[in-house]
C-alpha positions as CSV (number, residue, x, y, z in Angstrom):
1,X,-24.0,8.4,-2.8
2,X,-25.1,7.8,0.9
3,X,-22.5,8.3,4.2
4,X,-21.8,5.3,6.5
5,X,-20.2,4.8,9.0
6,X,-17.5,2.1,8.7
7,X,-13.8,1.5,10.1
8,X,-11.1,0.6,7.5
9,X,-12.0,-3.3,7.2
10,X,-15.3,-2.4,6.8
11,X,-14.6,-0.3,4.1
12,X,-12.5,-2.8,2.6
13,X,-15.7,-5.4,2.6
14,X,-18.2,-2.9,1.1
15,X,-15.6,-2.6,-2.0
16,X,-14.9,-6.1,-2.5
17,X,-19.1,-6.5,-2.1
18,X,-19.8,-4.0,-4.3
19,X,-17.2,-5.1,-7.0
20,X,-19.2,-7.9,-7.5
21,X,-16.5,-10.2,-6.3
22,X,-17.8,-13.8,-6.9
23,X,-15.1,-16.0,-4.9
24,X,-14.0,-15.2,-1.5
25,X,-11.2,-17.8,0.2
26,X,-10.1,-15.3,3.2
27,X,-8.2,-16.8,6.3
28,X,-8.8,-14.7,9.5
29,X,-5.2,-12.8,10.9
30,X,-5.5,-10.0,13.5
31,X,-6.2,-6.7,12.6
32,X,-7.4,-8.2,9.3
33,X,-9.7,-10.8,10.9
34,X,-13.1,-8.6,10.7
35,X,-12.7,-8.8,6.2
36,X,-12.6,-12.8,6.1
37,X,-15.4,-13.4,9.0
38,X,-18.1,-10.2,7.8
39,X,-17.2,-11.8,3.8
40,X,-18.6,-14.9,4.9
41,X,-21.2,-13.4,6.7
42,X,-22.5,-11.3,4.0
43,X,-22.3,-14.5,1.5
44,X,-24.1,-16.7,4.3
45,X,-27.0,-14.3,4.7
46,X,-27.3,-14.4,0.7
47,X,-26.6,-10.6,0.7
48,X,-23.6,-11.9,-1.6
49,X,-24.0,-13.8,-4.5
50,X,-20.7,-15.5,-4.5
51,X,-18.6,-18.9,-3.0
52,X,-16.8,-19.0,0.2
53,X,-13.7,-21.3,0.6
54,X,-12.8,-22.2,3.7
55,X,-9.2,-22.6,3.6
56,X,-6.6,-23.8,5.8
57,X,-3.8,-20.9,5.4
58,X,-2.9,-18.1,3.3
59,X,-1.2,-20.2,1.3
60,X,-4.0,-21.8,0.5
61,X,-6.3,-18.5,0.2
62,X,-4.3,-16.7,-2.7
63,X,-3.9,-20.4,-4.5
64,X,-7.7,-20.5,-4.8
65,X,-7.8,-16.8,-5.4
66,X,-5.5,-17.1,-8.4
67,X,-7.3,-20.2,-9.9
68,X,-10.7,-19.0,-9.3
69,X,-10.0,-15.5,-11.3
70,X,-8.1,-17.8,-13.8
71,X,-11.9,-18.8,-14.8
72,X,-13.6,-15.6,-15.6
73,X,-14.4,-14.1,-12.2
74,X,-13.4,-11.6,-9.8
75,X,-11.3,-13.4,-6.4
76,X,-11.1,-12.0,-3.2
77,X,-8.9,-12.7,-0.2
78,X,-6.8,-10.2,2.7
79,X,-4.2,-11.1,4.8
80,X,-1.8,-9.0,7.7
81,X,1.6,-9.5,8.4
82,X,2.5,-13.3,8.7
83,X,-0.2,-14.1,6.2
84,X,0.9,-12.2,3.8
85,X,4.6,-13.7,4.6
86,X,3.3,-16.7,3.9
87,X,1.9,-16.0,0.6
88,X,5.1,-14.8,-0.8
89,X,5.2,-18.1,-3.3
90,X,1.3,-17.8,-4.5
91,X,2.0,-13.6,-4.8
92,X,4.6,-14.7,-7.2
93,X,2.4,-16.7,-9.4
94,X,-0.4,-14.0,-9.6
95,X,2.1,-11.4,-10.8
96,X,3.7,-13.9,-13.0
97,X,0.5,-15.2,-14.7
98,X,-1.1,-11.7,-14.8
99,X,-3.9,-12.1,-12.6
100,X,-5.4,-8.9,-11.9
101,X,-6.5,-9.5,-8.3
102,X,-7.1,-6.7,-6.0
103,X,-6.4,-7.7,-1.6
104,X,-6.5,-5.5,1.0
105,X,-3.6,-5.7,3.2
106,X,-3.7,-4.6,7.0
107,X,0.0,-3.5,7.9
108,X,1.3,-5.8,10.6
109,X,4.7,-5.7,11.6
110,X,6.7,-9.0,11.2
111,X,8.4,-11.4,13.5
112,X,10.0,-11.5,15.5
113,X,9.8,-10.0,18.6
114,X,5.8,-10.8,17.8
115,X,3.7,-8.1,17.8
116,X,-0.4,-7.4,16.4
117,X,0.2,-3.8,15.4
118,X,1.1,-1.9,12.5
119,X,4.2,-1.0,10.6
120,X,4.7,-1.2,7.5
121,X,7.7,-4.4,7.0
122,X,5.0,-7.1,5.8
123,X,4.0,-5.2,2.3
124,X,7.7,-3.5,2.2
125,X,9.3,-7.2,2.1
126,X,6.9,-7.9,-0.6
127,X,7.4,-4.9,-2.4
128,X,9.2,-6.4,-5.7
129,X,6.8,-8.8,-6.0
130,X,4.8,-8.0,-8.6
131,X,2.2,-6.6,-7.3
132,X,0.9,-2.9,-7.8
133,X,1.2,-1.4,-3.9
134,X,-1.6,1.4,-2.9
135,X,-1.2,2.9,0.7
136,X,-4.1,4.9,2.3
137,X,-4.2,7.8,4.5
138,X,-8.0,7.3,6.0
139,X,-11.0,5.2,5.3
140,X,-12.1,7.3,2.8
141,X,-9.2,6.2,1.0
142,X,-9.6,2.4,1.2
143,X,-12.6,2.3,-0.9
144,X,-11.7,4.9,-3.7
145,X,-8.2,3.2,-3.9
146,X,-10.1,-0.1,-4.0
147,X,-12.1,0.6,-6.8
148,X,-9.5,2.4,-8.4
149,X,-7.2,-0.8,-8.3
150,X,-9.8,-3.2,-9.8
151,X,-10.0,-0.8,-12.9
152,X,-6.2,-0.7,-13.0
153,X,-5.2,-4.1,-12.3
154,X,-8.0,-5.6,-15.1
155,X,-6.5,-3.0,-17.4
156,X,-5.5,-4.6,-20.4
157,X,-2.3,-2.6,-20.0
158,X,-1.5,-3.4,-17.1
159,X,-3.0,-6.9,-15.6
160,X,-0.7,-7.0,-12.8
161,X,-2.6,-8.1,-8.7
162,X,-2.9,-4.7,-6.2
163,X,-2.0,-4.6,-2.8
164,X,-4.5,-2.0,-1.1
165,X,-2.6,-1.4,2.1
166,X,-4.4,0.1,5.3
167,X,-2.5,0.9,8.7
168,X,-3.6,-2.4,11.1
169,X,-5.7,-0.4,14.5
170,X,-4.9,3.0,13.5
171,X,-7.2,2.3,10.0
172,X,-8.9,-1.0,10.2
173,X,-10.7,-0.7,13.3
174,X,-10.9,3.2,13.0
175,X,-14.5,4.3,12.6
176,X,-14.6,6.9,10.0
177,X,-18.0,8.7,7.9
178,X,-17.2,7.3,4.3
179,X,-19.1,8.4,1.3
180,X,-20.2,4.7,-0.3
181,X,-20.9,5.6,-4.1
182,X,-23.8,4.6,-6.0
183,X,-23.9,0.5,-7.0
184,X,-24.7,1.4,-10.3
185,X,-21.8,4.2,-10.9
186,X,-19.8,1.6,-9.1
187,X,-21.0,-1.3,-11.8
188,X,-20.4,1.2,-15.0
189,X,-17.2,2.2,-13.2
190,X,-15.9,-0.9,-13.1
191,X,-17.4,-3.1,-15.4
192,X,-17.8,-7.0,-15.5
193,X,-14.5,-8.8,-15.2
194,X,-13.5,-11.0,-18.3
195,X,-10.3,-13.1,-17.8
196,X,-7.7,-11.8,-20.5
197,X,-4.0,-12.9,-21.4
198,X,-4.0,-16.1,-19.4
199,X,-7.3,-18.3,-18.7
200,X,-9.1,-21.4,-17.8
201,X,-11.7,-23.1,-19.9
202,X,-12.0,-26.7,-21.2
203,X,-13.3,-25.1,-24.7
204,X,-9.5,-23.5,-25.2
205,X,-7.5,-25.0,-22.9
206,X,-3.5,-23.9,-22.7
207,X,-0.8,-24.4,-20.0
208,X,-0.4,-22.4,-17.1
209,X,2.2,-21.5,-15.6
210,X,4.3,-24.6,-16.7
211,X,8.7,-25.0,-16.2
212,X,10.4,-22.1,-18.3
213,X,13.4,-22.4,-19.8
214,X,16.4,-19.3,-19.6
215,X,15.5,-18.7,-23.2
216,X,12.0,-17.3,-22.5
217,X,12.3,-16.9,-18.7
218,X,13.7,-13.1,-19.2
219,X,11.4,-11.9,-21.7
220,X,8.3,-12.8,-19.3
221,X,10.2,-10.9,-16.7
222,X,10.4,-7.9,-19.4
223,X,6.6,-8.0,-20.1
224,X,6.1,-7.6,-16.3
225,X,7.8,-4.7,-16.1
226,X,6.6,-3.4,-19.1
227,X,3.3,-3.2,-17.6
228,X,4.9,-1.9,-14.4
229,X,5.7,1.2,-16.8
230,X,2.7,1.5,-18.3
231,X,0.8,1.2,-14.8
232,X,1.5,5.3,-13.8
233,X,0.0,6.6,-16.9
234,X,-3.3,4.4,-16.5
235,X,-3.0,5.3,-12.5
236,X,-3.4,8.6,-13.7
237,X,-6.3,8.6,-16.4
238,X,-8.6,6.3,-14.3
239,X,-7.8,8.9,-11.2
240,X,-9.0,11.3,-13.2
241,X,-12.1,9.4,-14.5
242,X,-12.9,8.8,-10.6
243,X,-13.1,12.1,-9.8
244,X,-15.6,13.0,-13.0
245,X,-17.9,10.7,-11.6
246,X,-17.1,10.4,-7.8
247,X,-16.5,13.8,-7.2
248,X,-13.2,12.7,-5.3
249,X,-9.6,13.4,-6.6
250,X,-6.9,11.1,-5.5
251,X,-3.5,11.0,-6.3
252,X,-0.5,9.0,-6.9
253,X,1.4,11.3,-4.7
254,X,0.2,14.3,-2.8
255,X,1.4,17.3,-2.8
256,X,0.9,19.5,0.6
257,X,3.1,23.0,1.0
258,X,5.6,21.9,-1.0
259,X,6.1,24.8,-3.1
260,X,7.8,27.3,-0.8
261,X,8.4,24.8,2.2
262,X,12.4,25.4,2.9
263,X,12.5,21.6,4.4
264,X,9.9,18.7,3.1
265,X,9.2,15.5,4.4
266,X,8.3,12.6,2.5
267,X,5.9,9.7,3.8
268,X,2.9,7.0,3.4
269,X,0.2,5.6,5.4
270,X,-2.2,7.3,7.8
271,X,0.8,9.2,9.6
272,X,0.4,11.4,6.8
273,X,-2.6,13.0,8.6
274,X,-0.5,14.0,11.6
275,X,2.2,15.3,9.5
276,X,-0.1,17.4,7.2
277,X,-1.8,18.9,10.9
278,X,2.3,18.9,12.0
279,X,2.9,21.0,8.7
280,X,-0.1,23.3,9.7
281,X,0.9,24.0,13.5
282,X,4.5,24.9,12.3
283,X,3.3,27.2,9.8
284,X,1.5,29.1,12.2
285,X,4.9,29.5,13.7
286,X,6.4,30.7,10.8
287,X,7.7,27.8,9.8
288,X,8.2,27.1,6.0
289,X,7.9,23.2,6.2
290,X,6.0,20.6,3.5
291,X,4.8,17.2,2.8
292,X,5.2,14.8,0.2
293,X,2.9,11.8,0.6
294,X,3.3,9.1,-1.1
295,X,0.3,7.3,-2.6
296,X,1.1,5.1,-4.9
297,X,4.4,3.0,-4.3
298,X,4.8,0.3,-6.6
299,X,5.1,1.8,-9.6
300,X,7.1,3.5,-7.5
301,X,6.7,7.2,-9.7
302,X,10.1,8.9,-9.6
303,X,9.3,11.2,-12.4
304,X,6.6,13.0,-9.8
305,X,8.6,12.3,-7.0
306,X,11.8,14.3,-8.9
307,X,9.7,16.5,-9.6
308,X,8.1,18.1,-6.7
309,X,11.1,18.0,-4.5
310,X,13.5,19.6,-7.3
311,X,15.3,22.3,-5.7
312,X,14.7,21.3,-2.2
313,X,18.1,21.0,-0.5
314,X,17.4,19.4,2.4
315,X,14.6,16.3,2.8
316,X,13.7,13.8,5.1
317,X,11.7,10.4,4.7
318,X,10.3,8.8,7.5
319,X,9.5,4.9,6.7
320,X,7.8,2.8,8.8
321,X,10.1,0.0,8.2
322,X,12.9,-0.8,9.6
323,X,15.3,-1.6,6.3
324,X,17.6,-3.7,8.2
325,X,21.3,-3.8,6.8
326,X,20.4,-1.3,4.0
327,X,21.4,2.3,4.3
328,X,17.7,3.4,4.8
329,X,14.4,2.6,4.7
330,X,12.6,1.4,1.5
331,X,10.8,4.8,0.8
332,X,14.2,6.1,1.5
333,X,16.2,4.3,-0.9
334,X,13.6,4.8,-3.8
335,X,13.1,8.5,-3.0
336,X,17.0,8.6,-2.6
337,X,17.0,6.8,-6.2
338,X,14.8,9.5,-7.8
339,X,16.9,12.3,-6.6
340,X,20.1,11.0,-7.9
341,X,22.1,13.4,-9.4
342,X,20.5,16.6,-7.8
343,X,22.1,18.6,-5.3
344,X,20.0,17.2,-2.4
345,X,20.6,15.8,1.3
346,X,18.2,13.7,1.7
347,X,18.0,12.1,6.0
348,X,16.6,8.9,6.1
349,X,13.9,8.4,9.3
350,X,12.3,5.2,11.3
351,X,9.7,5.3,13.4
352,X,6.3,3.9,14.3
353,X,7.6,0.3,14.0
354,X,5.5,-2.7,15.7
355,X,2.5,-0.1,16.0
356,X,4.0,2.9,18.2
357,X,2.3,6.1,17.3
358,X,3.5,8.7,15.7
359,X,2.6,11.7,17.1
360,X,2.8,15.3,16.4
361,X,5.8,15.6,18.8
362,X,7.7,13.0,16.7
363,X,6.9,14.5,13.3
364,X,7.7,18.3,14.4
365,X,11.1,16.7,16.1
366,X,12.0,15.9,12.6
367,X,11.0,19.1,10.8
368,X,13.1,20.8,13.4
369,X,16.4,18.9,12.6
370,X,15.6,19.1,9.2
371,X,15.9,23.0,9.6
372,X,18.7,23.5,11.2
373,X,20.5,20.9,8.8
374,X,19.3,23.3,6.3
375,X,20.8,26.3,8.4
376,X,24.0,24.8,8.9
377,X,23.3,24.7,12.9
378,X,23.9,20.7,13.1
379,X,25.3,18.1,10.7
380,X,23.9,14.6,12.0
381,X,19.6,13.5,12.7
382,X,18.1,10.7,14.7
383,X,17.8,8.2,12.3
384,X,15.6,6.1,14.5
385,X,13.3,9.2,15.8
386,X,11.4,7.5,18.2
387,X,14.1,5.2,19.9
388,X,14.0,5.0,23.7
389,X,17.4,6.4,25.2
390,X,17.8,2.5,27.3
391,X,17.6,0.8,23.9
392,X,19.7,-1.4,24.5
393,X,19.3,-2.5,27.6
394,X,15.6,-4.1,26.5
395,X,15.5,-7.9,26.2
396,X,19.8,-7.1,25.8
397,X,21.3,-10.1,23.9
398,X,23.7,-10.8,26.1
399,X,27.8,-11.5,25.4
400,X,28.7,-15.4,25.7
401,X,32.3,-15.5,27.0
């Protein structure tokens, strides 16, 4: 293994590079424009063996993506935000054809009011999908998740696409020291890719993704979910086979002070570093407050997620998505989900929308209401933890008498 220096895009290229990825049709989109223009750098300078398409939208870039891997090879591609919006009909058809193609995605929130920076509303409105959804805490984590998500997604238990989702500014253009692996471990690791299920070649030739009638429509539905529920037990044994050789133990979710903590707060993405150092300050102050961090989101793993916070009578989860017209975020409604039935009061947070930190101040604000909901001192929380107090009198949508 050898240390580099990369930020999160970089770390997403070195994966992709040293999966041996053959086709590469990328479309630049701010914060993910680095992946697509060093891809085609590295395949330019022949330090790639593989094709680059030069596509004219994301559209297009996930179409060629799918029908490249169709014929025997891995695909690349990576999108942000609007890219990824406009994908939605070509993620559809790489679920529904099984084709096990692992993208980086750079949160970006969504339109409008237009913004560049991170939240989390582009993967969360493509959430049911299809697709496998990985979320990473540091750089560190993009390229163990990333090679972890090519063994899963070609898994012949699984063969469902992965989503490999990296805060946009606070991730991909973070530089971080990342322990690269060995080519060779990465190569036994991960093995040559051969197309299964569903394929392209002249010799056997079949239909792909042709007009389904209602008789069969459901039962190709049931198959995906099928693999959706075998996806958390292979999660979990390839985890395990990473660490044997890596040396590095991930997890589907993490666990930090959860045990004792009298309040625990659930989130994803690379907030969870400043809530873990949050969790530490507070403790020093006596404070008996937790973590769950979610790793893996879709399978979404309610079993572990029931577990852990089991007992715990008061939680919060802080999404960094808006969940408009729904009673709470997205990691909110499935955590709320998991905990059905237990005798839980779970407070649903936003903050950190269209790329607004989320600082220790924020995170201990939380753990402080969650406390004294706990002690009976207050009934209501700040749903929306990070709202300015004029809220409404930015860009107000004025009354037409």
């Amino acid at each position: 293994m050898a240390y580099k220096m990369l930020d999160g895009n970089g770390a997403a290229v070195e994966a992709i590079k040293m999966a041996g990825v053959k086709i590469i049709s990328a479309y630049p989109i701010t914060p993910q424009s680095s992946i697509a223009e060093k891809l085609s750098e590295l395949v330019a300078s022949g330090e790639m063996e593989a094709e680059y398409i030069r596509v004219e939208s994301e559209h297009s870039a996930m179409s060629a993506a799918v029908t490249a891997q169709l014929t025997g090879v891995r695909a690349a591609t990576a999108t942000s935000s609007v890219g990824l919006a406009l994908m939605h009909e070509v993620l559809g058809v790489a679920a529904g054809c099984r084709v096990p193609i692992v993208m980086p995605v750079v949160n970006r929130a969504l339109v409008s009011p237009w913004s560049l920076w991170c939240d989390h509303g582009d993967a969360m409105a493509e959430r049911d999908t299809g697709w496998l959804q990985f979320y990473t805490q540091n750089v560190q984590d993009i390229i163990d998740l990333m090679f972890i998500a090519y063994r899963v997604a070609e898994h012949r238990d699984v063969l469902l696409p992965a989503m490999v989702c990296l805060d946009g500014f606070f991730l991909s253009h973070s530089m971080q020291k990342v322990d690269v692996p060995d080519q060779g471990l990465v190569d036994k690791f991960i093995g040559e890719y051969r197309a299964k299920n569903i394929y392209l070649n002249t010799e056997d030739p079949m239909f792909i993704n042709d007009l389904t009638s209602p008789d069969e429509f459901t039962e190709m539905r049931f198959q995906q979910q099928a693999a959706f529920d075998n996806a958390l037990d292979v999660i979990s044994e390839i985890q395990d086979e990473y660490y044997r050789v890596f040396g590095r133990k991930t997890e589907i979710v993490e666990e930090y002070m959860t045990e004792d903590a009298d309040v625990v707060l659930v989130s994803l993405g690379s907030m969870s570093g400043t809530a873990k150092y949050t969790v530490n300050r507070m403790r020093e102050k006596g404070k008996k407050v937790g973590l769950l961090r979610i790793v893996v989101f879709r399978p979404f793993p309610f079993a572990r997620v029931k577990e852990t916070l089991k007992g715990k009578k008061v939680i919060g989860v802080l999404d960094r998505s808006a969940g408009l017209g729904a009673q709470g975020g997205p990691v909110w409604t499935e955590v709320s989900a998991a905990l059905q039935g237990l005798d839980a009061d779970i407070r649903q947070y936003v903050g950190g929308l269209g790329g607004r930190d989320v600082p220790e101040a924020t995170i201990e604000k939380i753990y402080n209401e969650l406390l004294e909901i706990k002690e009976g001192k207050r009934s209501t929380h700040t749903s929306w933890i990070d709202v300015k107090e004029n809220a409404m009198d930015i860009r107000e949508v004025l009354k037409i008498v």
